[in-house]
N, C-alpha and C positions, 0 to 999 in steps of 0.2 A: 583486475577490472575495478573501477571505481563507480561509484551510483550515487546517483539524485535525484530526490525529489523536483516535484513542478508548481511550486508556491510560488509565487511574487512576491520578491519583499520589496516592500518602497524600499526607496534612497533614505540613505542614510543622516541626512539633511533632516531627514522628517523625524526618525527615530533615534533613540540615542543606544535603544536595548536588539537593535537589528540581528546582531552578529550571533546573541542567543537566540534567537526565533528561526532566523535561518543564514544562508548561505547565500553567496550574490552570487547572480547569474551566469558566471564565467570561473565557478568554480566548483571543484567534485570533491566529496565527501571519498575515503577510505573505509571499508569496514576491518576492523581487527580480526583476531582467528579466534579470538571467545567469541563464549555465547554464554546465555542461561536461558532456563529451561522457562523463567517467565517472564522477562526481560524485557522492556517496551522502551524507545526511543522516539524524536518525530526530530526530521531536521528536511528544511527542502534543497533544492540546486535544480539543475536546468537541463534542455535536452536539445535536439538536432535536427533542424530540417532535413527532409526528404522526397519522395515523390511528389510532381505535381500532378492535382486535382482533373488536367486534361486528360482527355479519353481519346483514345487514337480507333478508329476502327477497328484494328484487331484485337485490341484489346476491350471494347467494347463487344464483340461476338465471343472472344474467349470469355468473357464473364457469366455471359448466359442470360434468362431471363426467368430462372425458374425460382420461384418464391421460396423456396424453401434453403437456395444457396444466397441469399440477401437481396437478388435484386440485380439490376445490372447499372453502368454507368450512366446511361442515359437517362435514367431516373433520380439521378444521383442528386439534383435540386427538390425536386418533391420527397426522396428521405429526407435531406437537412432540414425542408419545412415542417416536417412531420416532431423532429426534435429537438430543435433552435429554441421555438419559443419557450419548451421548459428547463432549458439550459439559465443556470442564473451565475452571477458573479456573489461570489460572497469577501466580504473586506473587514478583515480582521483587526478589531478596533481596542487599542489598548490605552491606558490612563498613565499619564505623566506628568510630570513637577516641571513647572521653569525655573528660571532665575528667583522669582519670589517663591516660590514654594506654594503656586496656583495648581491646580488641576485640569486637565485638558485632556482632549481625545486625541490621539491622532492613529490613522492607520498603519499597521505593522506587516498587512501583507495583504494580496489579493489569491484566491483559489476560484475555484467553480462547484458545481453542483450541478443537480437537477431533483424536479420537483417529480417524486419517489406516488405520491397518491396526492386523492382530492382532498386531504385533509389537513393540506399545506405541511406537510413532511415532506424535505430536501435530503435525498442519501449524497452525500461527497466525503472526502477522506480527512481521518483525525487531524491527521501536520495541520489543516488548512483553517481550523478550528481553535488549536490548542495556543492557550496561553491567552485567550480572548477576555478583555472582561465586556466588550460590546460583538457582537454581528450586525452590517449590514446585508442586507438578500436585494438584489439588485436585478430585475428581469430585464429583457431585452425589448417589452413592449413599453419600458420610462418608468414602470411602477417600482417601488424599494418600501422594504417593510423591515421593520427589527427581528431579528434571528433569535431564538432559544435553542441551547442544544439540548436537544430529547434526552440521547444519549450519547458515548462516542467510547469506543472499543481499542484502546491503542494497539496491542494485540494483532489486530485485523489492520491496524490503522484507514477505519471506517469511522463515521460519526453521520448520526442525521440531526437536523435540526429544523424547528416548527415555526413556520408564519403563520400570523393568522390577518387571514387573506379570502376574497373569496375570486370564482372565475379564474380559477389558476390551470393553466396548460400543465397536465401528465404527459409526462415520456412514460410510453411501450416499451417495456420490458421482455427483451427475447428469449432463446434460449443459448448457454451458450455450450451447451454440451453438443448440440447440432454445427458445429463449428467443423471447418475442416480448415489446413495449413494451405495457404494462396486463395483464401474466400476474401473480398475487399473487406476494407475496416477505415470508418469517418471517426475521425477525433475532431470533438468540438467541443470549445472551452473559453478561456478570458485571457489566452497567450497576450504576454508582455502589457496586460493592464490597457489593450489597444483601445481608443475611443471607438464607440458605433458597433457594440456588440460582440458576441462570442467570434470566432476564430472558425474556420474551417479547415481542416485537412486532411485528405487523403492519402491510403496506403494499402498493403495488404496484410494476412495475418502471417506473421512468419514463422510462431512457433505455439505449439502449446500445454499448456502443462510443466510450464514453467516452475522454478522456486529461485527465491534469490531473498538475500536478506539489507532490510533497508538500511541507510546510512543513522550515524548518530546524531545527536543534537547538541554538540560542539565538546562533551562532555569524553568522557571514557565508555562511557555507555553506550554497548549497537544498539543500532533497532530492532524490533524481529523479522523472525522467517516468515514470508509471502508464499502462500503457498498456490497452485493451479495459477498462474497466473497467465494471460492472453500476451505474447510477445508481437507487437508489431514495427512498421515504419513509417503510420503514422504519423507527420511529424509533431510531435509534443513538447513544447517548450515552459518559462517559467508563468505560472495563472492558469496551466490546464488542470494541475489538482483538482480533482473530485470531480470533472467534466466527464459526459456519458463517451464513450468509444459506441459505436452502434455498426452494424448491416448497412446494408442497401435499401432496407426495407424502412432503415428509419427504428428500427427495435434497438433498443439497449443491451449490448453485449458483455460491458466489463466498463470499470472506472479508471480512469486514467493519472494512474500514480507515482509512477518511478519511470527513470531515462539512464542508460549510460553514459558515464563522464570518461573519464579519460580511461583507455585500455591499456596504457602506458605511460610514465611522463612524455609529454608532451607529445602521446597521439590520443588526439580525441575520437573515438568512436564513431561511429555514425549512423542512423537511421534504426537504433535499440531500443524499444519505450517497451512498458510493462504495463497492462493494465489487468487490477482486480476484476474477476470473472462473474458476471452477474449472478450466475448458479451456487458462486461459493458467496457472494454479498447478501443475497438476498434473504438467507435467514438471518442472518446477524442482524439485518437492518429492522427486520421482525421485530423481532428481540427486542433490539432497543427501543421502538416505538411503543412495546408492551410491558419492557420493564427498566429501562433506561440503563440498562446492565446486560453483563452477561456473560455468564460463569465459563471459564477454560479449564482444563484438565493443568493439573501441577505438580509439580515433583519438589521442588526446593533444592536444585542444584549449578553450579557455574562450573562450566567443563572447559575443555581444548580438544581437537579433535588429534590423535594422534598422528604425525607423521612421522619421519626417519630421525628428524634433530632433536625432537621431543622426547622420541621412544631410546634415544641416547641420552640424554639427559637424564632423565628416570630410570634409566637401566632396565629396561621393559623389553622382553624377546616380541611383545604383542607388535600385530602392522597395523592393526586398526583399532578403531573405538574412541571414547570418549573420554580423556582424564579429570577424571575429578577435583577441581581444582577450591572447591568453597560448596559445604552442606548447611544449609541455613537452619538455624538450631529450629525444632518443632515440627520443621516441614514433615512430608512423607518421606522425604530421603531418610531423614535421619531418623523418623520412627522406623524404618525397617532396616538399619544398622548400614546403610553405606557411608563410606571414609570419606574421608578426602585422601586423593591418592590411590584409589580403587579405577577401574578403566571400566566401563561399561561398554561389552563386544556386543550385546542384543539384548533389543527388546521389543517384549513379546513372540519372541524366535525371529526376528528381524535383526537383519546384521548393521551396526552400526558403524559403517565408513566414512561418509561425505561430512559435511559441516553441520547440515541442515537433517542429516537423518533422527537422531533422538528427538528434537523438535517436531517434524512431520508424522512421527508415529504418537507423539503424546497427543498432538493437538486433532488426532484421529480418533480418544480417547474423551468418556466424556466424566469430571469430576465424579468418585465414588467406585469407579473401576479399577480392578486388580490388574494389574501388569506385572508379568514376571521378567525381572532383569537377569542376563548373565553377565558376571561381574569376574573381572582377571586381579586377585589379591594374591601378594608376596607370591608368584608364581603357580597357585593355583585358581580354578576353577570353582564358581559356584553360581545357584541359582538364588536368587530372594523377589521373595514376592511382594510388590506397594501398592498400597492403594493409594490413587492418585487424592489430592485434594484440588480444591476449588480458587482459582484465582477470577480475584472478581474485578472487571473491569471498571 
């Protein structure tokens, strides 16, 4: 399966440095079978219409009206009033030379947002951000202010950034642990850079507790692991980066970041978007409004996840784990003696199989904590104990 982000990048008319910032819209990003333990990428692509916004009678009594499952379809324009207007476009403004050797703005992409509190703090996602040397913040009631980013986490690939601004419309923040699988789910955002404001669409929740790991940014380098993530069918296209996903009720449930791109050559996917879960956003977002940073748990390692042609390759009886494939001299790897070429099957007595496992257990870990690895060398078994260090974003 292949994955994209939902940045807009201008045409390339406009930019000359596009192709590094992102990806054009009709095409999907690969992820490789590395990873590292602290690894951060940002690259966007695009995603797929789905359901329409119409409500059929039965489907409006199947949804209910009870407040605490979002709300039902009939209300479905009094939620988007409720978080439209602090829906904003943001348009990522970068500096370039012409033919003389002048200076000039021009924009290198468009993303979303929304306005996070009164104190003109906008949480939306790093890709939509990075590489900026201007932001525009662009609302939907004609007002536009200059952007600073507070802080931004690639990590999380979260970022907020501060107007100062007054009379600014806050989006309500839900819960999104109160979530169940077929509860409705509104994506609104700046799809396709459209004139006359954000974007509406409709869908339901189709999964949740997701992980999946973002694409790269044109380089050799993945992005990281997404972890809880809210899967819907929302349809999310490119410009809904960093736009709220919300209820019925109009509360903000998750931010809207990653789409499936092609599930094979030449079949593209349909109706898969992924957005960050407000429950796991909203300390980060914290954070960075309080300290424009914000320290991860770290190991100092680049692995492979074992399978059958690997574990022949290496001559390894192990089925699962993690190959060690690069200990970054100083880290915690290598202060508590792992190789390269060592297989990490657990940590913390957690078994490592999937791609995303030693990731999801570190990043459960907060810098400063011991974790004890089981480690498969030259055929035997052992324990070692790390303490994690601090990756600061």
């Amino acid at each position: 399966m292949h994955w994209a982000k939902a940045l807009l990048v201008m045409p390339a008319f406009l930019i000359f440095l596009s192709a590094g910032i992102a990806c054009s819209s009709n095409k999907s990003i690969a992820p490789a079978s590395t990873s590292s333990s602290g690894a951060v990428a940002t690259g966007p692509a695009d995603g797929n219409a789905t359901p329409s916004a119409q409500a059929t009678p039965a489907t409006t009594a199947a949804a209910g009206s009870d407040a605490n499952r979002g709300g039902d379809l009939l209300h479905l324009s009094a939620a988007v009033g409720r978080v439209k207007p602090a829906t904003v476009q943001i348009t990522n403004q970068q500096v370039q030379l012409n033919q003389l050797n002048q200076a000039f703005t021009v924009p290198a992409g468009v993303g979303s947002g929304f306005v996070y509190d009164a104190e003109g703090d906008i949480l939306t996602n790093n890709h939509v951000v990075e590489g900026a040397q201007n932001l525009l913040v662009s609302l939907p009631d004609g007002r536009s202010f200059p952007g600073q980013v507070v802080g931004k986490d690639p990590r999380t690939d979260l970022a907020v950034v501060r107007v100062n601004a007054a009379n600014l419309p806050v989006a309500k923040l839900g819960d999104s642990s109160a979530l169940q699988v077929g509860d409705w789910s509104v994506a609104i955002g700046n799809a396709l850079n459209l004139p006359g404001g954000p974007t509406v669409t409709v869908g339901v929740i189709s999964a949740l507790g997701r992980t999946t790991q973002e694409p790269g940014n044109g380089n050799s380098q993945q992005g990281p692991f997404l972890f809880d993530l809210i899967q819907t069918d929302a349809s999310i296209n490119p410009g809904n980066s960093g736009g709220p996903l919300t209820d019925l009720s109009g509360q903000v449930i998750g931010i809207n970041t990653l789409v499936a791109g092609e599930a094979e050559p030449g079949v593209q996917a349909q109706g898969i978007g992924f957005a960050i879960s407000i429950n796991s956003a909203k300390p980060i977002a914290d954070a960075l409004i309080a300290n424009g940073s914000i320290n991860h748990s770290y190991l100092g390692v680049g692995y492979v996840v074992i399978n059958p042609a690997i574990a022949a390759q290496v001559r390894t009886d192990q089925k699962q784990g993690a190959l060690v494939q690069m200990v970054q001299p100083g880290s915690p790897a290598a202060k508590a003696g792992i190789n390269q070429g060592d297989i990490i099957t657990q940590i913390g007595g957690k078994d490592v199989v999937g791609e995303s496992d030693l990731a999801e257990q570190l990043d459960k870990h907060k810098p400063g904590d011991k974790v004890t690895l089981t480690v498969a060398r030259n055929g035997s078994t052992q324990k070692m104990d790390v303490t994690l260090g601090a990756a600061t974003s």
